[in-house]
C-alpha positions in Angstrom: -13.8 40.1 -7.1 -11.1 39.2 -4.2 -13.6 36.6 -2.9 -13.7 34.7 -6.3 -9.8 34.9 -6.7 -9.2 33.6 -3.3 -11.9 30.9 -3.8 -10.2 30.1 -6.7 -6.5 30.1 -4.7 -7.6 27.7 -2.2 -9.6 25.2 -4.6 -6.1 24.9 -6.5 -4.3 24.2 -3.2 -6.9 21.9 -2.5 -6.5 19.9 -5.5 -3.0 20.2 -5.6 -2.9 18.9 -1.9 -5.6 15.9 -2.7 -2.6 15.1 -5.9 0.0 14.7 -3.7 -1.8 12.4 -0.9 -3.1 10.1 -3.9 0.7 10.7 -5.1 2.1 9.3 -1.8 -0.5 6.4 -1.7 -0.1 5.0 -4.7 3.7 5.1 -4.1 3.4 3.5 -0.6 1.2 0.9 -2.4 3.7 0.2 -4.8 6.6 -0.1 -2.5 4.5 -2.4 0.1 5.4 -5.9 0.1 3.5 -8.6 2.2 5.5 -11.3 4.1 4.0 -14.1 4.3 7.6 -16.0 5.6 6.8 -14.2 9.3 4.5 -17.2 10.9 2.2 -15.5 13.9 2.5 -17.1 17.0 -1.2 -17.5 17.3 -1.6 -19.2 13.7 -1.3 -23.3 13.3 1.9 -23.7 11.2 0.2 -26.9 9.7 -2.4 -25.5 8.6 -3.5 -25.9 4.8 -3.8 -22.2 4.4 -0.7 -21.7 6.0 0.9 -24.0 3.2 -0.8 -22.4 0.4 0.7 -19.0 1.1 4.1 -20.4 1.5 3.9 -21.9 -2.0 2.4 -18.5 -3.8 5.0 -16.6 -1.6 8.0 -19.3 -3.0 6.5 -18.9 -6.4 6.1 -15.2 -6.8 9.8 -14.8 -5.0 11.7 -17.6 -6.0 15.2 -16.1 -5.0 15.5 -16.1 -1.0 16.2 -13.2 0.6 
């Protein structure tokens, strides 16, 4: 009987604790914003890639800031 009841306790906690991590990840997801205006120093700044992610970034953000 006691074993069932605290089996029962900690798969609750357990949940509850898996809740809150996916909780907190989805959050950080949310909140995370690539920067694609910071230029490496070991990337080619003429590069066509380069280029392509400074136009999507421009788009996507139009306002500078």
């Amino acid at each position: 009987m006691i074993s069932s009841v605290v089996l029962m306790g900690a798969s609750i906690a357990t949940m509850c604790a898996s809740g809150l991590a996916v909780s907190a990840a989805f959050k950080f997801l949310h909140n995370f914003e690539l920067d694609f205006n910071k230029k490496s120093k070991s990337s080619n700044s003429s590069s066509p890639h380069r280029e392509r992610l400074d136009n999507v970034s421009k788009r996507i953000r139009p306002n500078d800031y």
